[in-house]
TITOR-624369 format. One record per residue (C-alpha): x, y, z. Coordinates in steps of 0.25 Angstrom, whole numbers, plus 2048, in hexadecimal, padded with zeros to 3 digits. Example, Ala and Ser with C-alpha at 12.3 -4.5 7.8 and 13.67 -1.06 7.14 Angstrom:
! residues 2
8317EE81F
8377FC81D
END
This chain:
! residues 78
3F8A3A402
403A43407
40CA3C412
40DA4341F
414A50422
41BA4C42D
41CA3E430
41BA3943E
428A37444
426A34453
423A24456
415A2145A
413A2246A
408A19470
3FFA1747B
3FDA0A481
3F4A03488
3F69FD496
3FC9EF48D
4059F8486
3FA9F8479
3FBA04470
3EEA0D471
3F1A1846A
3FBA21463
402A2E468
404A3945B
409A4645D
400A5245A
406A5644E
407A46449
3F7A4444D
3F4A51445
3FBA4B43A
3F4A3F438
3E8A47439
3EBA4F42D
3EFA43426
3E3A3A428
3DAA47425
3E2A48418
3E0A3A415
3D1A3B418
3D0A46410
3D8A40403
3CEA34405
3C2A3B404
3C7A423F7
3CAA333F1
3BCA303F5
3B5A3B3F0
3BDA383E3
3B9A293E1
3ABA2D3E6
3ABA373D9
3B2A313CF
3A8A2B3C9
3A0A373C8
3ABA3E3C3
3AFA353B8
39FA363B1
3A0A453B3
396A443BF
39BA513C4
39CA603C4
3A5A693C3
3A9A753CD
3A3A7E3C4
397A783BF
394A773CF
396A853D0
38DA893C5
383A7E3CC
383A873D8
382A943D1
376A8E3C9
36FA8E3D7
371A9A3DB
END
């Protein structure tokens, strides 16, 4: 996985609670909208790990078609 673009360089700013209890975390924008990115990058990385495990076995006994057989599958239909 690529590493962030821009690393976070500001400290962490907290609220508190009335016993002085963390409750939650203060980004900026731009650092909110970087971990966005990033966790919807990861997401999408896993998916494609699944997708390969869940097809591997397929893929290995020939189980599959090509982009062109596919093609020709759908102009067979027509």
């Amino acid at each position: 996985m690529e590493t962030s673009k821009t690393p976070i360089e500001s400290p962490p700013q907290y609220l508190t609670d009335a016993e002085g209890n963390k409750i939650a975390v203060v980004l900026q924008l731009q650092t909110y909208q970087q971990l966005l990115d990033e966790l919807d990058e990861l997401r999408c990385q896993q998916g494609y790990q699944q997708a390969i495990e869940e097809t591997e076995a397929e893929i290995q006994s020939g189980d599959y078609l090509t982009l062109d057989q596919y093609l020709n599958l759908d102009e067979k239909k027509a």
